[in-house]
C-alpha positions in Angstrom: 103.7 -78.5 -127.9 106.8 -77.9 -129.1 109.5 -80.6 -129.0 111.7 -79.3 -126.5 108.6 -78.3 -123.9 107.4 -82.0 -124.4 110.8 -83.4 -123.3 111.4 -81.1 -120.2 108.1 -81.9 -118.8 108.6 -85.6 -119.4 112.0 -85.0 -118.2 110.8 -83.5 -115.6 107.8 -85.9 -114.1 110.1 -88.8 -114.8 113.6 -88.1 -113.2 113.2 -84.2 -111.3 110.2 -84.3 -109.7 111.8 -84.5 -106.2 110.2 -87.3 -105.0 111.9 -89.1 -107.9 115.2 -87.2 -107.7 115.4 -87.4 -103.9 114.8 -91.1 -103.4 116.3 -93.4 -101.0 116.5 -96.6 -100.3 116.7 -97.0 -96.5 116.8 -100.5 -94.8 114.1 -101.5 -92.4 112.6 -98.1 -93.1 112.1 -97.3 -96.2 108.4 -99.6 -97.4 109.5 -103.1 -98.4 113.2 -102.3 -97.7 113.7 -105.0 -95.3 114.5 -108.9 -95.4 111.1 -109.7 -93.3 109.1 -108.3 -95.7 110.2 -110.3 -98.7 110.2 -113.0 -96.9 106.7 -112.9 -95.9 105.7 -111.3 -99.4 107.3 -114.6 -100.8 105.9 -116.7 -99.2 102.5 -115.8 -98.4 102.4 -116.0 -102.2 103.5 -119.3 -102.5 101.1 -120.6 -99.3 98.2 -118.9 -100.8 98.9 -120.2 -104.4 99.6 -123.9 -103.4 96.4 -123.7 -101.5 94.0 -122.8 -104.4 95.9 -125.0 -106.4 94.7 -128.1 -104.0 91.6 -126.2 -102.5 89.9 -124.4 -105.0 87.6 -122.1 -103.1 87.8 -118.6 -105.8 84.0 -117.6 -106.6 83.0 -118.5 -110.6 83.6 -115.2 -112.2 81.4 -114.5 -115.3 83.4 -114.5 -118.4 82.7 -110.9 -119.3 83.6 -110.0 -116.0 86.9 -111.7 -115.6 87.6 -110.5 -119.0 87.3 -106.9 -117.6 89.3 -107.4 -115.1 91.9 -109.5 -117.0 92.3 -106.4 -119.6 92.1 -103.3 -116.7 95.2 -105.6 -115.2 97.3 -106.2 -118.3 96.8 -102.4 -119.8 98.1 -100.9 -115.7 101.1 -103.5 -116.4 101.5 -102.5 -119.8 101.3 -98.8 -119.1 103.4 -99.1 -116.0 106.2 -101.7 -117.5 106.4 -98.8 -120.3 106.7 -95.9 -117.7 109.8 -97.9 -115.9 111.6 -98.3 -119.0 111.5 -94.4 -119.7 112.0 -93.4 -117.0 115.0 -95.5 -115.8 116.3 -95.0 -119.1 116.2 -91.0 -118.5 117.0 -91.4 -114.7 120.3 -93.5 -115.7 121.4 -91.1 -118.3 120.7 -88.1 -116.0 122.5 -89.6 -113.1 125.2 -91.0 -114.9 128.9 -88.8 -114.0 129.9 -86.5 -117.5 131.8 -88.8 -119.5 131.1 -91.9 -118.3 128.0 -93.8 -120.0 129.5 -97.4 -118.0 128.1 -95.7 -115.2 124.7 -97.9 -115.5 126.3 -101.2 -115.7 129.2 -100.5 -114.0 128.6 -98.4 -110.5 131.8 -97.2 -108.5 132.6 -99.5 -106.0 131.6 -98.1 -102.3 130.5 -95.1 -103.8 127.1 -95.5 -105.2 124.4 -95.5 -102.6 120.9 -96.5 -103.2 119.6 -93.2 -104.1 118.1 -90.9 -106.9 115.8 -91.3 -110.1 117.4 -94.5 -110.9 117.1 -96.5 -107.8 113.6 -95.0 -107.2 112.7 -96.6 -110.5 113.9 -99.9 -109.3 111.5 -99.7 -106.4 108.8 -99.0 -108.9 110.0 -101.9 -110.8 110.2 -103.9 -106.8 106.5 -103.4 -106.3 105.4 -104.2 -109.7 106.5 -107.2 -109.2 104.5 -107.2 -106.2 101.2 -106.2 -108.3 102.4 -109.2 -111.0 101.3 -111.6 -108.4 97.5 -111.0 -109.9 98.5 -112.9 -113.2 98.3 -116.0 -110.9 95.1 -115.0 -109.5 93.3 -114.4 -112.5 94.8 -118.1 -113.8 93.4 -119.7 -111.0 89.8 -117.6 -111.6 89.5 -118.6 -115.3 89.4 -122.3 -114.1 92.7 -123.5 -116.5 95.0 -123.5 -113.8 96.1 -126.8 -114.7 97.2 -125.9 -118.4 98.3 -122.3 -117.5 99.6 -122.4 -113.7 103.3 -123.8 -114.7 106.1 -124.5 -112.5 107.9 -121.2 -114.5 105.3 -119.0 -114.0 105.0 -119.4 -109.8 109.0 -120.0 -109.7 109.5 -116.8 -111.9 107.0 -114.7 -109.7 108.6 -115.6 -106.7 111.9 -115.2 -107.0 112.0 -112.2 -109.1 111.0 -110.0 -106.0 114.1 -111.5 -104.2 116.1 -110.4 -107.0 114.8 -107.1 -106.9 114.7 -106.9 -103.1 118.6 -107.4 -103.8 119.3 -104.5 -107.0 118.6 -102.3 -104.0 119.9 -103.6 -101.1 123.2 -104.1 -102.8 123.1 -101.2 -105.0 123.9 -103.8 -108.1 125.7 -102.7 -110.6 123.5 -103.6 -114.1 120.3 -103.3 -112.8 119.3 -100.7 -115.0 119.8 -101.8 -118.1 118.2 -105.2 -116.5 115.3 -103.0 -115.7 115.1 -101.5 -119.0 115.4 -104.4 -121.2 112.5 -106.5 -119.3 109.9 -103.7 -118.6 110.0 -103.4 -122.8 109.5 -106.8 -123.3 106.8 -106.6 -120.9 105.8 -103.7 -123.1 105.3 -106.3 -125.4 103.9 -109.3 -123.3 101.1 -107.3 -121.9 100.0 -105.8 -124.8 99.8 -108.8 -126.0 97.5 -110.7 -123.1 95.8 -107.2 -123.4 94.6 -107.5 -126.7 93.5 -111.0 -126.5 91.6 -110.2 -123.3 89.6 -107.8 -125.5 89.1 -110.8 -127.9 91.8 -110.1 -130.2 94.5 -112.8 -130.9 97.5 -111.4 -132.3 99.6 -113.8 -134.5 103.1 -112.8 -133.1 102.6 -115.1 -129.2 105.6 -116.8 -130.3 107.6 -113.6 -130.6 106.5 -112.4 -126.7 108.8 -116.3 -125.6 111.5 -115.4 -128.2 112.1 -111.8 -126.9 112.8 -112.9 -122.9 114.9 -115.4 -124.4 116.6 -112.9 -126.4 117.2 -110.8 -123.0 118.1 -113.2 -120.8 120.7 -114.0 -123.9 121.7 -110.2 -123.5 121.5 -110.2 -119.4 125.1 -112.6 -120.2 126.0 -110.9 -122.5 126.0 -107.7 -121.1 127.0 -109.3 -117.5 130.3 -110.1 -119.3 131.1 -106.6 -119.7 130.6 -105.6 -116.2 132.9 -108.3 -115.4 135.3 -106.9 -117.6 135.0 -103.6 -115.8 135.0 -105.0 -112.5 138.0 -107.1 -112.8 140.4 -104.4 -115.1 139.4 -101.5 -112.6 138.0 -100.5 -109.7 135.6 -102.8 -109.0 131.5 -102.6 -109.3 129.2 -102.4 -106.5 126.8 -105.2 -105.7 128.1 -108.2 -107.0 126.6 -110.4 -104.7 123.2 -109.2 -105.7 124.2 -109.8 -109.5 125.8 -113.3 -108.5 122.0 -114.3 -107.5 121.0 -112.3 -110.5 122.9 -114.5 -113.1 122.1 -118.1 -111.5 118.0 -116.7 -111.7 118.5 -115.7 -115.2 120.4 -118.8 -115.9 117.8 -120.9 -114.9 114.8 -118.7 -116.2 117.0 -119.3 -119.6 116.8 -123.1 -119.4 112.7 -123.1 -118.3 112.1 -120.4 -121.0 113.9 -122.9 -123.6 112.5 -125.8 -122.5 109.1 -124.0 -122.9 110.0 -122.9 -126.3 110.8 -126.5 -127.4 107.5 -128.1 -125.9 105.3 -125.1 -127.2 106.4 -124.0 -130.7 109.2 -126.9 -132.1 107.4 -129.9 -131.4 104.1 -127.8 -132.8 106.1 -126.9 -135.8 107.2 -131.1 -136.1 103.9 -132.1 -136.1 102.6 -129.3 -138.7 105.1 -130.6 -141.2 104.7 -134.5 -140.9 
């Protein structure tokens, strides 16, 4: 297939299909568009996870099965995660005004509605983070909850639907290039727990931590030009929503660091004395 054909129909399945092009984000009717449903969504996650936590009432999976399931879970994520990054990267360039590639960090100020290829990407990337709540699931049903089920990873699940609840709501500027950046390193991370549920064990687990602390690193950096553009011009929409944003990726920086040091520096100190 030549070249051109092959982009056109990606083009096309990824931004144009009208579904895709045609998206809006409606409050209280579009699915998951409304405060009481994160809310609950939250919550009931957090109810039902401190509750196996303390009662422990899952079925004993056999290995071979949970390892099935484990690997059908990570390659959807891995698949998907690598869907969202194409196609918000296409949907951003294709909805982005002629001559103005600040567009995805930077939207016009009360005159960027929630809709279109872009936004319907971020309600992919919303939901995902929905499905993501079966990584604490399958923790809990391999029976190492205690060494796996962190305060980061139940804190990080939770709040990231909040924060994605709000790159729609508020029609925050940024959000694609925040959507971009962490469905490739999930790319990465799921590919990685992918591989070792098929009983591989890749040597490179330390660079899956050193990439999200790399975009978190980016998120700020990035963020600062956005504030440039906000304050020298117009203004940028949604800067409530990236307020929130920043203080989640601020502290997901300092857990993510902290996690670094206890897994792989005092590891490293112990190799060498």
């Amino acid at each position: 297939m030549p070249m051109a054909t092959l982009y056109s129909t990606i083009h096309y399945w990824l931004v144009d299909h009208p579904t895709i092009s045609q998206y809006e984000w409606k409050p209280n009717h579009t699915v998951g568009a409304s405060k009481v449903f994160v809310t609950l969504t939250v919550s009931t996650y957090l109810s039902i996870t401190l509750s196996l936590l303390h009662f422990p009432v899952l079925p004993t999976l056999s290995p071979a099965l949970l390892r099935l399931i484990t690997a059908s879970h990570n390659f959807m994520l891995c698949f998907l995660s690598f869907l969202m990054a194409i196609g918000c990267t296409l949907s951003a360039l294709h909805q982005s005004p002629p001559h103005n590639l600040s567009w995805p960090i930077c939207f016009p100020l009360h005159h960027t509605p929630p809709r279109g290829p872009t936004f319907f990407w971020a309600h992919v990337f919303y939901f995902s983070k929905i499905l993501e709540f079966i990584d604490t699931l399958l923790i809990l049903l391999s029976g190492s909850r205690s060494r796996r089920l962190s305060f980061l990873h139940v804190y990080h699940h939770a709040v990231v639907v909040v924060m994605c609840y709000l790159w729609l709501s508020t029609s925050q500027s940024l959000f694609p290039v925040a959507l971009v950046t962490n469905a490739s390193v999930h790319v990465l991370m799921y590919g990685y727990y992918l591989l070792c549920a098929v009983g591989i064990r890749p040597s490179w687990k330390r660079l899956v931590t050193d990439c999200q602390i790399i975009q978190f690193v980016f998120s700020f950096l990035i963020s600062g030009l956005m504030l440039y553009l906000h304050f020298s011009g117009s203004g940028c929409e949604g800067i409530r929503g990236w307020c929130f944003n920043a203080v989640f990726n601020a502290s997901l920086l300092l857990l993510f660091l902290d996690f670094h040091l206890k897994n792989y520096a005092k590891k490293k100190k112990l190799s060498q004395s």
